[in-house]
Steps between C-alpha positions, in 0.01 A plus 500: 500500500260745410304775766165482410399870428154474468227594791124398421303695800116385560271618720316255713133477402582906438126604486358307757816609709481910398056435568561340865800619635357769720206322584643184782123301555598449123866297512429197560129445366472375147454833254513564147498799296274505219251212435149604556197392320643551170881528511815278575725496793805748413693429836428237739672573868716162639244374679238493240743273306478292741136408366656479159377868408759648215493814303291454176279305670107605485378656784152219521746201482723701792223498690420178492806390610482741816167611591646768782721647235538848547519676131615892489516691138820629404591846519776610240507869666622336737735232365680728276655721749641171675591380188666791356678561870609121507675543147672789636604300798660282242676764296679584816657172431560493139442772263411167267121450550280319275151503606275188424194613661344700799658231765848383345801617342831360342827673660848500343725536838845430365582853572401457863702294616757770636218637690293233621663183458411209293206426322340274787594843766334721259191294488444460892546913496289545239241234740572690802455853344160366322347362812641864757365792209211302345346254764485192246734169446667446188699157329824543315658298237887513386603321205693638145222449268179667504263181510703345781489788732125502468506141551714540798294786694184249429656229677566766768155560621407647728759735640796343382810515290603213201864528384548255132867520392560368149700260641205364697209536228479167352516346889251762625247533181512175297302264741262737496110503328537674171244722616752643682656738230431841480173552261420110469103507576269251588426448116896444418502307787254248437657484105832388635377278720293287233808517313676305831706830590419549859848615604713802409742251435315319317473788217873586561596159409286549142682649213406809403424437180264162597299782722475755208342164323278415783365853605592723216820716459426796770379306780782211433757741553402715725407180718869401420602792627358520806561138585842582489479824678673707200248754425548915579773603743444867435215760634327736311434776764168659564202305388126522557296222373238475205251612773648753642530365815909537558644842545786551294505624128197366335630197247314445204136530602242599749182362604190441721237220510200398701305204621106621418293399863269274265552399148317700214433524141387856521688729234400813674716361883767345323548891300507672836757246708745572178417837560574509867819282401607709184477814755723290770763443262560778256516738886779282569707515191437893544667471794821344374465721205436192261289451156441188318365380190335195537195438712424124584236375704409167689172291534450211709203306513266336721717166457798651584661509116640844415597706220691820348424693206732801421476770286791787393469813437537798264740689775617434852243639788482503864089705475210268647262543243763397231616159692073457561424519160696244390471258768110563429545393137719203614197362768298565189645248280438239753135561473276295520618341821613117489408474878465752757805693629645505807831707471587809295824687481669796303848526358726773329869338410732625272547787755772751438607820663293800422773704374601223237148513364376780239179626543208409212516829265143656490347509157461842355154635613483214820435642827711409834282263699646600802477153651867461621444832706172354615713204625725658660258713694357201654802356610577828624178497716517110558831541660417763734128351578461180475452248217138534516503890474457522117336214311328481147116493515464130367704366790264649768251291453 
């Protein structure tokens, strides 16, 4: 019999918890961060859901549901710190961190045992320790797979600890909705259903090669897969997100988007909010030292349907003006507007390290432009004085 090894750690409602957790009238009144007139709900506290208020949801349709909502805006100089501390929290666990986002994390703890006891021990400490240094709740989940201990620390909530054993998957997971499994959405969801899968089970008992038929190769086995519980056992330490949200090493990208209080067609607003978001981005891969080549950006319109366009470049980059430019040619070749937009967002991926880049040799006669010095001299000041301290003169308007 196997020890699950696996710890899937979630905070509960994490930014709702971090925004009211020093202020009591607040606990037990309905309250969401985010929302407004424009935006969606990004954390809704517990009893909030209990009006059927969840995260993505907009902030009008929110309100309808609970006219004495309170909403609060998030505040990520804030929830960095905790975030950052809680990881370290973790590592004094488990060296083995893999950071999903700002609020949860996938430990390895089979070298803690010796120390702390097994798996379901090390998660109540890990509980206990959350709740004493940081003032929130957290959920854990134990299992040997990756997609199971998520499962399991979902099935947790609130404040609780999930323990799957192999041994006890197909009892534990099969009865369940498909939409159960790790990354199944709403839109898989409903798919599988009309297809008269409404179990796990019900896809486990499929062959795999009858759901490669039925839903094309990559999403019929890596259903397969995860109706079985046999996907990744192993962590890949550190972590960040594609929005730079986590706070390990950055993986792979790095980005920033916004909702727009009122949907446009103006050229001129959409330039300066890729501006503002080019600016947001290329100060954080300076920070980890990263460069990237390709610039991508996203539109969604008025109805809700987005888009990405990317474009690569000559030589990796981490200067503002550089990641701008192209993202400006990118919202270009969208013109003219299908429909109004309602959300914009900038991406670099493709980062590397800035060591393993080589800089762009000058061509003979060109002059220096100086901009990476320029950057750096506002992040310098920006750092020291505020974010608002140094701004370009389009954004000031």
């Amino acid at each position: 019999m196997s020890v699950p090894h696996l710890l899937h750690v979630d905070m509960d409602a994490f930014y709702a918890s971090v925004a009211i957790r020093d202020r009591p009238e607040l606990h037990d009144v309905p309250v969401v961060v985010g929302g407004g007139h424009r935006g969606v709900v990004l954390s809704a506290n517990y009893p909030a859901r209990g009006y059927g208020i969840r995260s993505g949801m907009s902030g009008g349709e929110a309100r309808r549901l609970c006219p004495r909502l309170v909403e609060v805006q998030p505040d990520f100089d804030v929830l960095r710190p905790v975030s950052k501390a809680i990881m370290e929290t973790f590592r004094g666990f488990s060296p083995v961190v893999e950071v999903m986002s700002l609020d949860e994390a996938f430990l390895d703890v089979r070298g803690a045992a010796r120390l702390f006891g097994p798996p379901e021990v090390v998660a109540e400490r890990i509980r206990s320790r959350v709740r004493a240094e940081h003032g929130i709740t957290c959920s854990v989940g134990i299992a040997s797979a990756v997609s199971v201990a998520k499962l399991a620390s979902r099935r947790a909530k609130p404040d609780g600890v999930l323990a799957i054993p192999t041994e006890d998957f197909v009892a534990v997971v099969h009865p369940l909705d498909v939409g159960e499994l790790y990354g199944v959405g709403e839109a898989t969801r409903q798919r599988l259903h009309r297809l008269g899968l409404m179990t796990v089970g019900d896809v486990a008992r499929i062959p795999v090669s009858e759901l490669r038929r039925m839903l094309g190769g990559h999403l019929g086995h890596h259903l397969h897969t995860l109706a079985w519980g046999a996907d990744r056992s192993e962590l890949a330490p550190g972590g960040a997100g594609a929005f730079g949200f986590g706070e390990g090493v950055p993986e792979g990208s790095m980005g920033a988007q916004h909702t727009l209080h009122s949907d446009t067609r103006d050229r001129d607003r959409l330039a300066r909010e890729l501006l503002r978001l080019s600016t947001r981005v290329t100060a954080r891969m300076r920070a980890a030292d990263k460069v990237g080549r390709t610039v991508a950006i996203t539109v969604r319109w008025s109805d809700f349907r987005t888009i990405s366009r990317s474009r690569t470049l000559p030589e990796p980059t981490d200067v503002t003006g550089d990641v701008y430019a192209a993202a400006l040619l990118l919202l270009d070749a969208v013109f003219p507007l299908r429909l109004a937009v309602r959300l914009v967002g900038v991406r670099v991926e493709g980062l590397r390290p800035r060591s393993a880049a080589a800089g762009r040799q000058l061509a003979l006669g060109e002059a220096d432009p100086g901009w990476p010095d320029a950057d750096r001299a506002v992040d310098r000041a920006t750092d020291r004085f505020g974010s608002s301290a140094v701004r370009r003169a389009s954004l000031l308007r």
